[in-house]
Gaussian input, Z-matrix of N, CA and C with variables (Angstrom, degrees):
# hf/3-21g

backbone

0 1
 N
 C     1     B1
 C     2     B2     1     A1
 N     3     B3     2     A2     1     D1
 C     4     B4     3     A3     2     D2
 C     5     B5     4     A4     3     D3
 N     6     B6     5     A5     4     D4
 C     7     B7     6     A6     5     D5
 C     8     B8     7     A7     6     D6
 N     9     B9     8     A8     7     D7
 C    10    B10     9     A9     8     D8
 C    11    B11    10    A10     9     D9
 N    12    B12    11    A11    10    D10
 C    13    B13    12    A12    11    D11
 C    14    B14    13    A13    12    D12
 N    15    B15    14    A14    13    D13
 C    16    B16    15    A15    14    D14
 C    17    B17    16    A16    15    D15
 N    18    B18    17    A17    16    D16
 C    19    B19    18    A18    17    D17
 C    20    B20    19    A19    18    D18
 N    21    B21    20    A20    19    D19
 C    22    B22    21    A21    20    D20
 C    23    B23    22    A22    21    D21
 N    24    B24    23    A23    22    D22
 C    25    B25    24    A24    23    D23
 C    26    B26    25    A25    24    D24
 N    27    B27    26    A26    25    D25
 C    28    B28    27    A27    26    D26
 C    29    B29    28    A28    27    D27
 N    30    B30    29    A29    28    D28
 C    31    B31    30    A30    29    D29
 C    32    B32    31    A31    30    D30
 N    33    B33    32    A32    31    D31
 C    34    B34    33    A33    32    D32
 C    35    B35    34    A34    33    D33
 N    36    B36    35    A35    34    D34
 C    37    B37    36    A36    35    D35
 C    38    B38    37    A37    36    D36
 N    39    B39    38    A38    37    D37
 C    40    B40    39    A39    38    D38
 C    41    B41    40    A40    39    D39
 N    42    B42    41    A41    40    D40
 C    43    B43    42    A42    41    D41
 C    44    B44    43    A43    42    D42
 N    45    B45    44    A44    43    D43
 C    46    B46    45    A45    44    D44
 C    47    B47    46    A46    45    D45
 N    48    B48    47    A47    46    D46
 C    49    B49    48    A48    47    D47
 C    50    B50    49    A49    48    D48
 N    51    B51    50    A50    49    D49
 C    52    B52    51    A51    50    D50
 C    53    B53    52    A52    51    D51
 N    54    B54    53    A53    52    D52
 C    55    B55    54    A54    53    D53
 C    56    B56    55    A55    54    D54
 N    57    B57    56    A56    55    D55
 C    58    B58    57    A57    56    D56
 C    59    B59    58    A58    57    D57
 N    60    B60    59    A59    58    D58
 C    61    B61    60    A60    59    D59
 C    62    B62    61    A61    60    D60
 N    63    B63    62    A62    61    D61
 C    64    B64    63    A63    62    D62
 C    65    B65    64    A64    63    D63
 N    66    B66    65    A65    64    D64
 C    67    B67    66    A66    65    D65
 C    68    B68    67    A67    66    D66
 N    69    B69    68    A68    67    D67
 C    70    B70    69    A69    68    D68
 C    71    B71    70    A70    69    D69
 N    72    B72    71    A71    70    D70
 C    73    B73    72    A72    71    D71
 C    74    B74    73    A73    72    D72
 N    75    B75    74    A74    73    D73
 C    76    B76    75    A75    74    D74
 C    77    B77    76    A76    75    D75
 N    78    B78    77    A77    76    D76
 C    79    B79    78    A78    77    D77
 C    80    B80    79    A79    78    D78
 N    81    B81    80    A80    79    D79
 C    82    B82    81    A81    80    D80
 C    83    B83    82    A82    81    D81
 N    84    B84    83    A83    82    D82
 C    85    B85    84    A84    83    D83
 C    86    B86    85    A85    84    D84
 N    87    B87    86    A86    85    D85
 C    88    B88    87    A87    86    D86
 C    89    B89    88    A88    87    D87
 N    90    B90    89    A89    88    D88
 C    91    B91    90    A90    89    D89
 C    92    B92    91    A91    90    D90
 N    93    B93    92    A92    91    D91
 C    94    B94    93    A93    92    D92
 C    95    B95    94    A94    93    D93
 N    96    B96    95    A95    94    D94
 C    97    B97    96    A96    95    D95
 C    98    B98    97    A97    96    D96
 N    99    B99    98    A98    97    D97
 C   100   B100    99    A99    98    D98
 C   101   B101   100   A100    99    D99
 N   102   B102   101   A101   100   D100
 C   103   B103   102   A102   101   D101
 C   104   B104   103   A103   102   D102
 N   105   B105   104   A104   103   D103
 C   106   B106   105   A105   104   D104
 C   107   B107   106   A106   105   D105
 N   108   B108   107   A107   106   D106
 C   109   B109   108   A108   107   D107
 C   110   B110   109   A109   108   D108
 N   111   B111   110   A110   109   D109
 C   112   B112   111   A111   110   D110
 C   113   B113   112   A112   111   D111
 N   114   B114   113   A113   112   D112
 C   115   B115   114   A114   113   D113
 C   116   B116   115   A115   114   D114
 N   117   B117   116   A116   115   D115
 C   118   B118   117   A117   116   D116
 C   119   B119   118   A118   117   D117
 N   120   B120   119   A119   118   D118
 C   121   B121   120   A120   119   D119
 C   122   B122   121   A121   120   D120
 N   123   B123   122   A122   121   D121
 C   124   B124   123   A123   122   D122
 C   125   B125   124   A124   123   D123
 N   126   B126   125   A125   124   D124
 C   127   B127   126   A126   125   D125
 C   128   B128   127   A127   126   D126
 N   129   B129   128   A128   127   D127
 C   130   B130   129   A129   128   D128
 C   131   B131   130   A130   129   D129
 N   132   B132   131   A131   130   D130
 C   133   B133   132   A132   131   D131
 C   134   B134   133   A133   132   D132
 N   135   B135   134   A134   133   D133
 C   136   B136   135   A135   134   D134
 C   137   B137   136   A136   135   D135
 N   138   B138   137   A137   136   D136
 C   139   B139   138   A138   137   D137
 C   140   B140   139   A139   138   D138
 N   141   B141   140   A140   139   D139
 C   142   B142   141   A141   140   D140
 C   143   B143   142   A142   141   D141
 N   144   B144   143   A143   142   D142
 C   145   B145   144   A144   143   D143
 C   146   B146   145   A145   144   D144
 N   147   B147   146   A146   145   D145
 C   148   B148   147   A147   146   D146
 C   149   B149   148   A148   147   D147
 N   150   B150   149   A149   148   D148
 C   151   B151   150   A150   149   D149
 C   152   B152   151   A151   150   D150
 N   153   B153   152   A152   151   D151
 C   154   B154   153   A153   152   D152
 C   155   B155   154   A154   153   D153
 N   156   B156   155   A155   154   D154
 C   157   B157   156   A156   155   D155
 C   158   B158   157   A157   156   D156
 N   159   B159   158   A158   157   D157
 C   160   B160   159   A159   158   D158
 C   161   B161   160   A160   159   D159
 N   162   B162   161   A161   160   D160
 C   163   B163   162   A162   161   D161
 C   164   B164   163   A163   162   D162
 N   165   B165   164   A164   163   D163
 C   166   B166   165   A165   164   D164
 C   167   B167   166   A166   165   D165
 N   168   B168   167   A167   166   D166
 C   169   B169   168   A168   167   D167
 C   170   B170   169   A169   168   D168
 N   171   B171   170   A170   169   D169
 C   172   B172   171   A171   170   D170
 C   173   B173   172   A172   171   D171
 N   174   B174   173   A173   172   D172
 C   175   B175   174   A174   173   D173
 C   176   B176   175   A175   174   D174
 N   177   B177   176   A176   175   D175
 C   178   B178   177   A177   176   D176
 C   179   B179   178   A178   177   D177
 N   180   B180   179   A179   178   D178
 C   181   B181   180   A180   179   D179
 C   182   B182   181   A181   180   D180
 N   183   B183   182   A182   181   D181
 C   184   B184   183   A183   182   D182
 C   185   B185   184   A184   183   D183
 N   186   B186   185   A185   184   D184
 C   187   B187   186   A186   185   D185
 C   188   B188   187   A187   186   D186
 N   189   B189   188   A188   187   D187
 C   190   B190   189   A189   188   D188
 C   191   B191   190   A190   189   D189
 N   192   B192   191   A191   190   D190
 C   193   B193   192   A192   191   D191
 C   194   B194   193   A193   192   D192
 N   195   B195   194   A194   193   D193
 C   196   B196   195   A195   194   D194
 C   197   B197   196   A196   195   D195
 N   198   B198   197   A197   196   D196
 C   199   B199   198   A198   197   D197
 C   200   B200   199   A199   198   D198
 N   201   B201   200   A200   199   D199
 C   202   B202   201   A201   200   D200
 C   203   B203   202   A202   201   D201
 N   204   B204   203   A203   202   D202
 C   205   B205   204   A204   203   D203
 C   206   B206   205   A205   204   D204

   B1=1.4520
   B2=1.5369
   B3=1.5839
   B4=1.8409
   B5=1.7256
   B6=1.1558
   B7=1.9130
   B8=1.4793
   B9=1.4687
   B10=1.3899
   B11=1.3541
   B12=1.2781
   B13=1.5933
   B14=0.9037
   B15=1.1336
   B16=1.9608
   B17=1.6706
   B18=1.3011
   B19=1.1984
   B20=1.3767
   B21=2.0778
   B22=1.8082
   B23=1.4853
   B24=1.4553
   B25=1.2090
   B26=1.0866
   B27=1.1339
   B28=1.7889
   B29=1.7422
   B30=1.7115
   B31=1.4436
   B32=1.6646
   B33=1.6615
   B34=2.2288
   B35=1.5072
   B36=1.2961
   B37=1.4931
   B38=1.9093
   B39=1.7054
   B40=1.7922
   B41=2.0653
   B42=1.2769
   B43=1.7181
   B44=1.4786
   B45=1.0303
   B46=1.8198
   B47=1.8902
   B48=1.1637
   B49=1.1531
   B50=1.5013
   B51=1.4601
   B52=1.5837
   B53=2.1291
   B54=1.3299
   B55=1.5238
   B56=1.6638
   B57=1.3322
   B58=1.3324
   B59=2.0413
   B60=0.9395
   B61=1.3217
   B62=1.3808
   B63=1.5230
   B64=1.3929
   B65=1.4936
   B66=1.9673
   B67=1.4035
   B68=1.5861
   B69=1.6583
   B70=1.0447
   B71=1.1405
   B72=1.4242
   B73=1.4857
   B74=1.5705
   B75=1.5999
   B76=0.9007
   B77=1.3255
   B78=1.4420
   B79=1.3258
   B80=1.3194
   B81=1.5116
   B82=1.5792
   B83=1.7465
   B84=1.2818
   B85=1.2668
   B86=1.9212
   B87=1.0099
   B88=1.8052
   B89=1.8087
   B90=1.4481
   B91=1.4589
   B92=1.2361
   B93=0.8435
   B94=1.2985
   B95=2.0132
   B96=1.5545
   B97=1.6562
   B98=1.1170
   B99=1.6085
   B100=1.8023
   B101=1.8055
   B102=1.2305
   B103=1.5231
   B104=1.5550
   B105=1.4084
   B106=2.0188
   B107=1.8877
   B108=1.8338
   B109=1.2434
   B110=1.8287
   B111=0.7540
   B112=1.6492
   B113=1.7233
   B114=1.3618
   B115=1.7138
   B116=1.7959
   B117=1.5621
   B118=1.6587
   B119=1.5453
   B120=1.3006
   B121=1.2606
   B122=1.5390
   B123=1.6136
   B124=1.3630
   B125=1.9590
   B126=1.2823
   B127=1.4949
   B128=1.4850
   B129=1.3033
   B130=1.5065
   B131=1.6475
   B132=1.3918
   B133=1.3313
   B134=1.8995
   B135=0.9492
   B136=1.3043
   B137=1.4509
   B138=1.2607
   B139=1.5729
   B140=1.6518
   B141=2.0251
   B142=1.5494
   B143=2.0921
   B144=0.8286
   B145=1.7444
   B146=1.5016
   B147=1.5315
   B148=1.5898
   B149=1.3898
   B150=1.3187
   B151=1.5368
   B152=2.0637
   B153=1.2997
   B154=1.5555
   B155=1.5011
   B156=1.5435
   B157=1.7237
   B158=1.8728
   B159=1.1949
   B160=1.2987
   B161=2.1676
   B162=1.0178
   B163=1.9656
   B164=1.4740
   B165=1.4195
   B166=1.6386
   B167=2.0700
   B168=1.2444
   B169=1.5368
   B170=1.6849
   B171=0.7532
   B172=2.0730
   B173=1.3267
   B174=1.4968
   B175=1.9439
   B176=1.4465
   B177=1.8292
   B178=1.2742
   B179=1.3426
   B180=1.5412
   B181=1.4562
   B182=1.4565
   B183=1.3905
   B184=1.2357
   B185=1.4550
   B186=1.5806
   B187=1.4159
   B188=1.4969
   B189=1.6319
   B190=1.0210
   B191=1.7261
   B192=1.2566
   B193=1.4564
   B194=1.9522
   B195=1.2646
   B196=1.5041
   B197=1.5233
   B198=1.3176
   B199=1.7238
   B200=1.5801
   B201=1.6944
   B202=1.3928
   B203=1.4897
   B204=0.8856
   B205=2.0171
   B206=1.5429
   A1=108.91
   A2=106.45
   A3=99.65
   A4=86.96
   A5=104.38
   A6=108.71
   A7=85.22
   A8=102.59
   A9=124.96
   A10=124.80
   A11=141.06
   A12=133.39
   A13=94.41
   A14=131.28
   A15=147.81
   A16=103.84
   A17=103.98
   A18=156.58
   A19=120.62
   A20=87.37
   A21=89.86
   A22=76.18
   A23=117.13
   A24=144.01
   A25=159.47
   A26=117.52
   A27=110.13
   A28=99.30
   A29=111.79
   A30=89.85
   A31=109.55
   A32=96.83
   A33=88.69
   A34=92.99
   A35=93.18
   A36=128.59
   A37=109.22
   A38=83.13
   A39=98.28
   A40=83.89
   A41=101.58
   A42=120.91
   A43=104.70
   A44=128.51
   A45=132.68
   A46=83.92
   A47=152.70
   A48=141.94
   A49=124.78
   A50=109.54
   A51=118.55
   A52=94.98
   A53=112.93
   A54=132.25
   A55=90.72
   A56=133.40
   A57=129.98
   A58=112.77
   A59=114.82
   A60=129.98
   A61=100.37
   A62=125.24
   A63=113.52
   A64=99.97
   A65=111.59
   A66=96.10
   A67=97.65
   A68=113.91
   A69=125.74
   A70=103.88
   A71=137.12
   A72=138.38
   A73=108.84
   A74=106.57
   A75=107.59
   A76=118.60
   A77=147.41
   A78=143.39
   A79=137.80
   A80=132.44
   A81=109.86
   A82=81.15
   A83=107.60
   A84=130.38
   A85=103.98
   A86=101.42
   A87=101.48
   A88=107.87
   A89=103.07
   A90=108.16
   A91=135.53
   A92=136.82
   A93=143.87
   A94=103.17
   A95=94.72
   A96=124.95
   A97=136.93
   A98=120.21
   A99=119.18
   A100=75.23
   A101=104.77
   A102=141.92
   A103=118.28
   A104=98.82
   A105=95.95
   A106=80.71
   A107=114.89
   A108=107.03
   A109=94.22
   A110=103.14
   A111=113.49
   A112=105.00
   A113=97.19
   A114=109.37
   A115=107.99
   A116=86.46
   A117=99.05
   A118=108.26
   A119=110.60
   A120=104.16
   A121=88.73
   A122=96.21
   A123=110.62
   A124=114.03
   A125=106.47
   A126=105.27
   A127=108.06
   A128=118.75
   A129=136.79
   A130=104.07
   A131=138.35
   A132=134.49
   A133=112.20
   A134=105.42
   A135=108.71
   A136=107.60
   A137=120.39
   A138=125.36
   A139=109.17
   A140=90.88
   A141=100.02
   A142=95.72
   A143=122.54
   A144=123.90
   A145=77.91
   A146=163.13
   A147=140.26
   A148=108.87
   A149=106.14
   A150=129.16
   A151=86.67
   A152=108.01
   A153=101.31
   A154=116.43
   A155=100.66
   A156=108.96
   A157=128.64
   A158=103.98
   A159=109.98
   A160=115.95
   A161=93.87
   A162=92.92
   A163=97.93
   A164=142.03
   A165=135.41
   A166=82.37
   A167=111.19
   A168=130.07
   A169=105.85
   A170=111.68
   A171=116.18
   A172=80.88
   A173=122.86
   A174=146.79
   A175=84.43
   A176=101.01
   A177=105.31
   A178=114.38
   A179=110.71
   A180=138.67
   A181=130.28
   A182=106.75
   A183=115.74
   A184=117.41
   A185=103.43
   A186=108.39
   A187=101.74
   A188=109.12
   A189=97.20
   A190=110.62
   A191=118.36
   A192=111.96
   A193=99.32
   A194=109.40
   A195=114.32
   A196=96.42
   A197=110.85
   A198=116.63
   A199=116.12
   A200=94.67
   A201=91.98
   A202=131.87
   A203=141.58
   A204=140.41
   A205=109.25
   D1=159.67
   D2=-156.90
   D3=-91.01
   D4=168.76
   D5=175.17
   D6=-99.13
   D7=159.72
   D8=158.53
   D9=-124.56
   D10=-177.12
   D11=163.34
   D12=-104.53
   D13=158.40
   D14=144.48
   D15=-140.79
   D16=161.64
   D17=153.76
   D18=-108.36
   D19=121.60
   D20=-171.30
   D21=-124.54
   D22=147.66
   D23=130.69
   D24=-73.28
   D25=110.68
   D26=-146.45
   D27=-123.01
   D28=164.94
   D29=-179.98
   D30=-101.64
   D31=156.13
   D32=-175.24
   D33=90.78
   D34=153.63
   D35=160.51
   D36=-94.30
   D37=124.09
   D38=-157.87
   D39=-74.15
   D40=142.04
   D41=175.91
   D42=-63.48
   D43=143.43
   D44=-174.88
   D45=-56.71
   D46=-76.24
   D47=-172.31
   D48=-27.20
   D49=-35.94
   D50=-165.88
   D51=-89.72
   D52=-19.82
   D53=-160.24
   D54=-68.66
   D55=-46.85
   D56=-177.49
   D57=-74.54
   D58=-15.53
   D59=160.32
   D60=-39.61
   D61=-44.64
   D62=-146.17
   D63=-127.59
   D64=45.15
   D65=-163.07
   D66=-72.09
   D67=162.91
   D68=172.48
   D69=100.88
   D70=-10.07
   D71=176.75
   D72=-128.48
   D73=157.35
   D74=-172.08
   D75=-91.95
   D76=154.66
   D77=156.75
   D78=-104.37
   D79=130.36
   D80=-162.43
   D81=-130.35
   D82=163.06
   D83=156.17
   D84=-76.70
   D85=135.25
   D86=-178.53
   D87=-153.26
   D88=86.98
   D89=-146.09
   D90=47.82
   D91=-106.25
   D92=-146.16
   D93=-113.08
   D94=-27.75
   D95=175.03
   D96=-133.57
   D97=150.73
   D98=-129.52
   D99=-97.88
   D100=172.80
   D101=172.47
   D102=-129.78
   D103=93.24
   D104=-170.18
   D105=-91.26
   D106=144.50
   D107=171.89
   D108=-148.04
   D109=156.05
   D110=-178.73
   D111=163.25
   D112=-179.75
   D113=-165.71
   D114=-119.32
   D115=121.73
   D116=-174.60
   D117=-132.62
   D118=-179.17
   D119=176.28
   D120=-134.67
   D121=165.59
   D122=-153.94
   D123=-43.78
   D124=-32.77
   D125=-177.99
   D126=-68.80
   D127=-45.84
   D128=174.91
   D129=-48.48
   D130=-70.43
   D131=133.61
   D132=4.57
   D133=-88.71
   D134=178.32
   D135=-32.16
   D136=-56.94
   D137=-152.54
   D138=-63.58
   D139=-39.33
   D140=-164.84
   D141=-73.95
   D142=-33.73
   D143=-162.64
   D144=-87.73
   D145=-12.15
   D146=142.01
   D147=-41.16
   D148=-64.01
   D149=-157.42
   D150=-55.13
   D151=-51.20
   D152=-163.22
   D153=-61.43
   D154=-44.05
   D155=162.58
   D156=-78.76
   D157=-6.01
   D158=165.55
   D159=-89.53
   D160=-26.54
   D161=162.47
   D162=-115.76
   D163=35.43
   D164=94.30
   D165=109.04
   D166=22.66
   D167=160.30
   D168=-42.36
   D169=144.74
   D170=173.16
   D171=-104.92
   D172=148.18
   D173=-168.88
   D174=-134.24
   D175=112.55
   D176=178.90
   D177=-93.57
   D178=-45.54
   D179=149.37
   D180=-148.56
   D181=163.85
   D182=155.55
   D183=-116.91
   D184=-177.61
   D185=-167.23
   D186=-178.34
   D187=140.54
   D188=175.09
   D189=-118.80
   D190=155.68
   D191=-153.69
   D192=-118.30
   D193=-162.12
   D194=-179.34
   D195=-47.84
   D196=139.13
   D197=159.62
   D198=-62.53
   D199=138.74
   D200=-179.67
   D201=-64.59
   D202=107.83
   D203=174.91
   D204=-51.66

């Protein structure tokens, strides 16, 4: 299966504790709410939006961005 990039949006700025949750992705502060972005493929996707509703995260959006090369 092909990888893609996304950007998930979550609400809040994730605490340096919650930041290792998402090794392998990146995290930005994006106002007021974080921006986890890195390249998965669709099951990988799945895993990371568990992980966001399993430590009880609000999913503001996703998105998927240029394909990864």
């Amino acid at each position: 299966m092909r990888s893609t990039r996304y950007e998930i949006t979550v609400r809040g700025r994730l605490s340096e504790t919650l930041v290792p949750a998402f090794d392998g992705l990146t995290t930005a502060p994006a106002g007021a709410d974080t921006v986890i972005r890195g390249i998965a493929d669709q099951a990988a996707l799945y895993g990371v939006l568990d992980r966001v509703e399993s430590l009880g995260l609000e999913l503001l959006a996703v998105r998927r961005t240029a394909p990864a090369r």
